[in-house]
C-alpha distance (Angstrom), angle and dihedral (degrees) to the residues before:
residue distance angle dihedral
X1 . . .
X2 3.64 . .
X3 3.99 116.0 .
X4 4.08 133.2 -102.5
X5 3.38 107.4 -135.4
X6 3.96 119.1 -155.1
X7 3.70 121.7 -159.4
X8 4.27 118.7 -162.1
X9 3.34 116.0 -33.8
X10 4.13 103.6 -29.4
X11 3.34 131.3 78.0
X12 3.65 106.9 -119.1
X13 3.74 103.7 -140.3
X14 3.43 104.5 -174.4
X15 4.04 87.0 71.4
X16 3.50 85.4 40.8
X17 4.19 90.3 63.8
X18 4.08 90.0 35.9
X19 3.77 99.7 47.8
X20 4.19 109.1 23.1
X21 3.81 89.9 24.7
X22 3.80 101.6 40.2
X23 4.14 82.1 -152.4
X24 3.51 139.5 93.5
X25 3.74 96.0 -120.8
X26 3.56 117.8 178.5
X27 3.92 126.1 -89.0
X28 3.85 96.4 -138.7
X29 4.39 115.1 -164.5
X30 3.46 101.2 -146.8
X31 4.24 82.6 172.0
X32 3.69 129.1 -6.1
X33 3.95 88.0 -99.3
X34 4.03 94.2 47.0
X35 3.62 133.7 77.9
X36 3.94 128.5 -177.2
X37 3.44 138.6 -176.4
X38 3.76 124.2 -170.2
X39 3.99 125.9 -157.4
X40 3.80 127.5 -174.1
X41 4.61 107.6 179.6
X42 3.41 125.7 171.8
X43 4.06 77.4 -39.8
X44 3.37 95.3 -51.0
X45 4.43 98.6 127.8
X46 3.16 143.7 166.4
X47 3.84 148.4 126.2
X48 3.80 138.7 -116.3
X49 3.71 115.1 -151.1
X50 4.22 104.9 -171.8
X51 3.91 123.7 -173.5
X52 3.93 147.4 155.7
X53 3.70 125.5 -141.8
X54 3.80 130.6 -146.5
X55 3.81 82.3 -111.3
X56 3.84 96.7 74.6
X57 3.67 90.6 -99.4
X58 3.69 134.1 142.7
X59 3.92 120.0 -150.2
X60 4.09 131.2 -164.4
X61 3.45 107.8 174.6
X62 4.02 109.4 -175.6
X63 3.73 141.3 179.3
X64 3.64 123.9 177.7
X65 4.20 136.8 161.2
X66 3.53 116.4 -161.4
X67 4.16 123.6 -154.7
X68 3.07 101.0 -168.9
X69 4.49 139.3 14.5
X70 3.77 111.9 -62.8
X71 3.53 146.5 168.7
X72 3.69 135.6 -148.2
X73 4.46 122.1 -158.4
X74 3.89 110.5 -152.4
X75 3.79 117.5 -171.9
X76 4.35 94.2 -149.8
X77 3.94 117.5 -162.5
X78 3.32 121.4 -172.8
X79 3.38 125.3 -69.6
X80 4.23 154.7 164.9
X81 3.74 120.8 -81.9
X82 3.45 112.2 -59.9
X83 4.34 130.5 -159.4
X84 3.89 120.0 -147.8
X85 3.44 133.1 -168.3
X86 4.03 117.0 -177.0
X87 3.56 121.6 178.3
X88 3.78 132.2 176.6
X89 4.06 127.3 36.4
X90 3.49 115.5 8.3
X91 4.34 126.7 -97.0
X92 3.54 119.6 -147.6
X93 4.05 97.1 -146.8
X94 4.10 116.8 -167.3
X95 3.48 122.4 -169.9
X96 4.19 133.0 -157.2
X97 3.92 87.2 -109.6
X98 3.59 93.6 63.7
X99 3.57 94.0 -102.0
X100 3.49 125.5 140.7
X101 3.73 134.3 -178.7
X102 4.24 137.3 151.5
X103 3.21 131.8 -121.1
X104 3.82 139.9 -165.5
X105 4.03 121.2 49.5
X106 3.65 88.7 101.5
X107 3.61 103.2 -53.1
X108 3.81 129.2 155.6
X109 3.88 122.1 -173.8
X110 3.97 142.4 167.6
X111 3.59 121.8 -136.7
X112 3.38 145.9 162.1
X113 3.88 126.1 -147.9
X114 4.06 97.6 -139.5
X115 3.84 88.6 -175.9
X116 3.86 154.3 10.8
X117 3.70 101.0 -67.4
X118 4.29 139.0 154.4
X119 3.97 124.3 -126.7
X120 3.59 131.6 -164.1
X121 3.34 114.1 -160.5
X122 3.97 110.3 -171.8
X123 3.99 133.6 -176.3
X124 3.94 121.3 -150.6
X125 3.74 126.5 -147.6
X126 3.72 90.4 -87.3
X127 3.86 95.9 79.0
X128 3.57 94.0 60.6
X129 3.39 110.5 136.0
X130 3.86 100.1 11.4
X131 3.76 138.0 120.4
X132 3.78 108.5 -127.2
X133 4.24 103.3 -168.3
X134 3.66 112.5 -170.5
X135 3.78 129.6 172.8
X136 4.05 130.9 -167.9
X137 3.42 129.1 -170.3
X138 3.67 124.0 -172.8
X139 3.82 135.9 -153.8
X140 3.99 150.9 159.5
X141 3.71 111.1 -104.5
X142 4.16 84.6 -137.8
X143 4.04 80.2 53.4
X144 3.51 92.0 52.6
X145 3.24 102.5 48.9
X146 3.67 98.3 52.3
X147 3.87 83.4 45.5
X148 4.14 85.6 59.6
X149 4.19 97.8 37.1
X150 3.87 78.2 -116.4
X151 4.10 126.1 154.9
X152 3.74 84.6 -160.5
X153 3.85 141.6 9.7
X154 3.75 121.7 -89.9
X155 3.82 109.3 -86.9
X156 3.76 98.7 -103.4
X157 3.70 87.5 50.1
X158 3.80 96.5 49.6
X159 3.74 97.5 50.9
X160 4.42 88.9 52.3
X161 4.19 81.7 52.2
X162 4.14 96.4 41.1
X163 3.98 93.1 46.7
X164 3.37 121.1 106.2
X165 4.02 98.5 -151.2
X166 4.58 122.9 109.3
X167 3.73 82.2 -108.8
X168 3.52 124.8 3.9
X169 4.18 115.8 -177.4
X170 3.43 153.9 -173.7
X171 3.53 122.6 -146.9
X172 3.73 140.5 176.6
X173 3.67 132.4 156.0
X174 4.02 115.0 -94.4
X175 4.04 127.3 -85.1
X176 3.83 117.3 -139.0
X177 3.88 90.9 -102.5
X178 3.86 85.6 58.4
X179 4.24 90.4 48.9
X180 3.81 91.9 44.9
X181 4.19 100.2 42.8
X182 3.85 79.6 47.2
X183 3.71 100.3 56.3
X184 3.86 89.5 46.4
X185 3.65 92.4 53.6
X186 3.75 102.5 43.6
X187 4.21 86.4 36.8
X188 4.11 91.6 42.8
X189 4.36 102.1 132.0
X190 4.15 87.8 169.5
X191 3.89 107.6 123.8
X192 3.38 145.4 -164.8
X193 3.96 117.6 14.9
X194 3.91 85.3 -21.6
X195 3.78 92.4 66.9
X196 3.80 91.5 51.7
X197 3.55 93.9 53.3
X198 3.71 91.9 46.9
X199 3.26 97.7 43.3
X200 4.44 88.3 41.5
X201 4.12 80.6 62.1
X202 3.71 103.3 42.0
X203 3.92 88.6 47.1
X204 3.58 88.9 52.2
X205 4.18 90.6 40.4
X206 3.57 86.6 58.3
X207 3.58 105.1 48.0
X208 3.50 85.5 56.1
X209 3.80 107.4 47.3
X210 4.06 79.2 45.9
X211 3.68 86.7 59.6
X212 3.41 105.1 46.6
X213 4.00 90.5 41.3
X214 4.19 81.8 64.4
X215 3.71 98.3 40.4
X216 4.28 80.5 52.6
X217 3.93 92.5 64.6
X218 3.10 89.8 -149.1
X219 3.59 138.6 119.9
X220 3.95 112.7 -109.6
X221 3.56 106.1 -129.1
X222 3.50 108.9 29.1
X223 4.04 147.9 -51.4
X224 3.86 80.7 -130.4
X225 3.90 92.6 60.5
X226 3.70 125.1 69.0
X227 3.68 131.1 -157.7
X228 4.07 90.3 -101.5
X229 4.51 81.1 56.7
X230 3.32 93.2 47.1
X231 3.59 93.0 52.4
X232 3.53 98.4 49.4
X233 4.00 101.3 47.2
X234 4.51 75.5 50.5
X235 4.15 76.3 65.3
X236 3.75 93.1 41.7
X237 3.63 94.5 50.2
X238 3.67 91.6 47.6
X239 4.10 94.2 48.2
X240 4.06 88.5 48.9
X241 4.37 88.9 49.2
X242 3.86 88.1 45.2
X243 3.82 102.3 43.7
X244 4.46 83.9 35.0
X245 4.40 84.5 134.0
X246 3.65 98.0 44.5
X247 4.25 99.9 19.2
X248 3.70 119.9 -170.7
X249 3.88 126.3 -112.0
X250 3.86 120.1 -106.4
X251 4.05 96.7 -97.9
X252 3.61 93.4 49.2
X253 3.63 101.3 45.8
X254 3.68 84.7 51.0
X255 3.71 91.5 48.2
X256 3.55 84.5 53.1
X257 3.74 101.2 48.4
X258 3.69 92.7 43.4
X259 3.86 96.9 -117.3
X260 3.55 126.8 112.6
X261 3.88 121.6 -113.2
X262 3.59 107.3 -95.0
X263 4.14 93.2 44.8
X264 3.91 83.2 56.0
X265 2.97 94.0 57.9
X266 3.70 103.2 34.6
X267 3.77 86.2 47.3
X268 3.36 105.4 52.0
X269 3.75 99.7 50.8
X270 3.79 91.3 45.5
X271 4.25 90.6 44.1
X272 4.10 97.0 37.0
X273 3.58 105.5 30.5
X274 4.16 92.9 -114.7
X275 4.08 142.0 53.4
X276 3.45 119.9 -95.4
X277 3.58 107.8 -86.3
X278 4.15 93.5 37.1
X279 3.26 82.1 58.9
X280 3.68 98.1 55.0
X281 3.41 95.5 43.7
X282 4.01 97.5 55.7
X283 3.91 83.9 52.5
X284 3.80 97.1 55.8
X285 3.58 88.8 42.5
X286 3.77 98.3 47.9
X287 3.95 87.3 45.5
X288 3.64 85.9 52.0
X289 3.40 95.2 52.5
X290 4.15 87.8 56.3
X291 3.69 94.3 50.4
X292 3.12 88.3 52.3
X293 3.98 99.6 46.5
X294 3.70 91.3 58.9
X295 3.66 96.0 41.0
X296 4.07 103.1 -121.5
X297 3.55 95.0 144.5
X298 3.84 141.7 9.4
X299 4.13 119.3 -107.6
X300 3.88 90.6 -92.8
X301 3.91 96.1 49.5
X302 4.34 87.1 36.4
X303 4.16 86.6 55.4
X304 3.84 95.5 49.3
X305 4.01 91.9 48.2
X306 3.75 89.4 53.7
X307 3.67 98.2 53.0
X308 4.17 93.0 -95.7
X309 4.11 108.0 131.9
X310 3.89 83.6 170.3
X311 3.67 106.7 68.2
X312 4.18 88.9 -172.1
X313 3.84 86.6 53.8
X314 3.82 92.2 52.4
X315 3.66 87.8 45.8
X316 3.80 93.3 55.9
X317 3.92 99.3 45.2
X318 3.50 90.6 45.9
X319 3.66 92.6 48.8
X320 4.10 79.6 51.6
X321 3.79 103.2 50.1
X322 4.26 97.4 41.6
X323 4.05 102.2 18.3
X324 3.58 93.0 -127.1
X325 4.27 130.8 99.0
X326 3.98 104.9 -110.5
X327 3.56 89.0 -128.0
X328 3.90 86.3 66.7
X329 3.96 88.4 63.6
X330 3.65 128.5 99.5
């Protein structure tokens, strides 16, 4: 496969449809600050949203589902310090160095590519089916530190810029802030000068609760849960979201995940900021909420594709999460 090559702090997407894609798939201008490309082979989709912000920072927002095992070449020049968050099946990523390191499963890291280097990032059979969401921001540590009234850059920061390594890292695995401020950016449906200045604030949102999740020390979800946990509640989460009409109970989404009852539950209010079913319910709400932004479907037809057979039900929880009647919407 031919390679992606990324220049500085953007992704340059028009190599990214050339070389990855092998197509000339459109650049689409959503805004005059956005760009999107959107890719649909042999099943394999997804879509790259890429912005900058008045801030100084960089933003690649990207969802993707793969059918079947692939693999993705990236040309990587140097470049400032940049923030990822990667959630959903896990990517083996190799490096030119000799490195080699996953992502995905929740992860979030901050690295800093000292020198011309290649990656291969590669998917096995087991993320068939999945949505992998990832988003990277980029930004000058000088930038930064204006951005945080800082002399100098948080410790954890300062070591990735003072070592001497191709790619030297932090990594952790996410905090619920971090899973929430990503599902708002990937899931933002705001437009026009709106979704700039949404987008301007959860940008700058994110930075910070990225910050302050390093200067903690700790990691995000819990001492108590492991890599091997977090992975599994990943698979529990994506069960619930998949079955969201017809949702499993507790023992057999924890049959399902591989985890026993109580670490479900434990898990996933620790990992995703909410129990099980709260959980659930915000999702079928939020995606209600969508539908019913871009008009697909009236409020009766919107309940029954969220999992609502009581349309005055949906009405009232609805009316309890955002304040507002869904018939009011859209």
């Amino acid at each position: 496969m031919d390679a992606m090559r990324i220049d500085g702090s953007e992704r340059d997407l028009a190599s990214f449809a050339a070389g990855v894609l092998r197509s000339a798939a459109p650049i689409e201008a959503p805004t005059p600050f956005e760009r999107r490309v959107r890719w649909d082979l042999r099943g394999n989709t997804g879509l790259i949203s890429a912005f900058t912000l008045r801030s100084g920072i960089s933003v690649a927002a990207v969802r993707c589902r793969w059918e079947q095992a692939a693999a993705m070449v990236i040309d990587h020049a140097p470049m400032v310090l940049e923030f990822v968050l990667s959630r959903g099946p896990v990517m083996r990523v190799r490096s030119s160095d000799g490195d080699d390191h996953l992502l995905g499963g929740g992860t979030f890291h901050v690295g800093q590519v000292k020198r011309p280097m290649r990656l291969v990032c590669e998917w096995d059979e087991s993320a068939r089916g999945q949505d992998q969401d990832n988003i990277c921001l980029t930004i000058d540590g000088r930038r930064l530190r204006e951005l945080l009234g800082a002399k100098v850059l948080p410790a954890p920061i300062e070591r990735v810029v003072a070592h001497t390594g191709a790619y030297p890292r932090a990594a952790q695995a996410m905090s619920p802030p971090l899973y929430r401020l990503l599902d708002e950016i990937i899931g933002c449906d705001a437009r026009g000068l709106s979704r700039q200045l949404y987008l301007e604030a959860k940008g700058l949102e994110l930075m910070a609760a990225m910050v302050d999740l390093l200067e903690e020390g700790e990691r995000a979800a819990s001492p108590l849960l492991s890599q091997h946990d977090i992975a599994r509640l990943e698979r529990a989460r994506h069960i619930l979201l998949a079955r969201m009409v017809d949702p499993p109970t507790l023992p057999e989404l924890a049959r399902h995940a591989g985890l026993n009852e109580v670490k479900l539950k434990e898990g996933f209010r620790v990992l995703f900021g909410a129990p099980v079913f709260t959980y659930l319910r915000h999702h079928r709400l939020d995606e209600a909420q969508r539908l019913l932004r871009q008009r697909a479907c009236n409020v009766t037809e919107v309940s029954q594709r969220v999992g609502y057979e009581n349309p005055s039900k949906f009405a009232a929880a609805f009316r309890k999460r955002f304040g507002v009647s869904p018939s009011t919407v859209g």
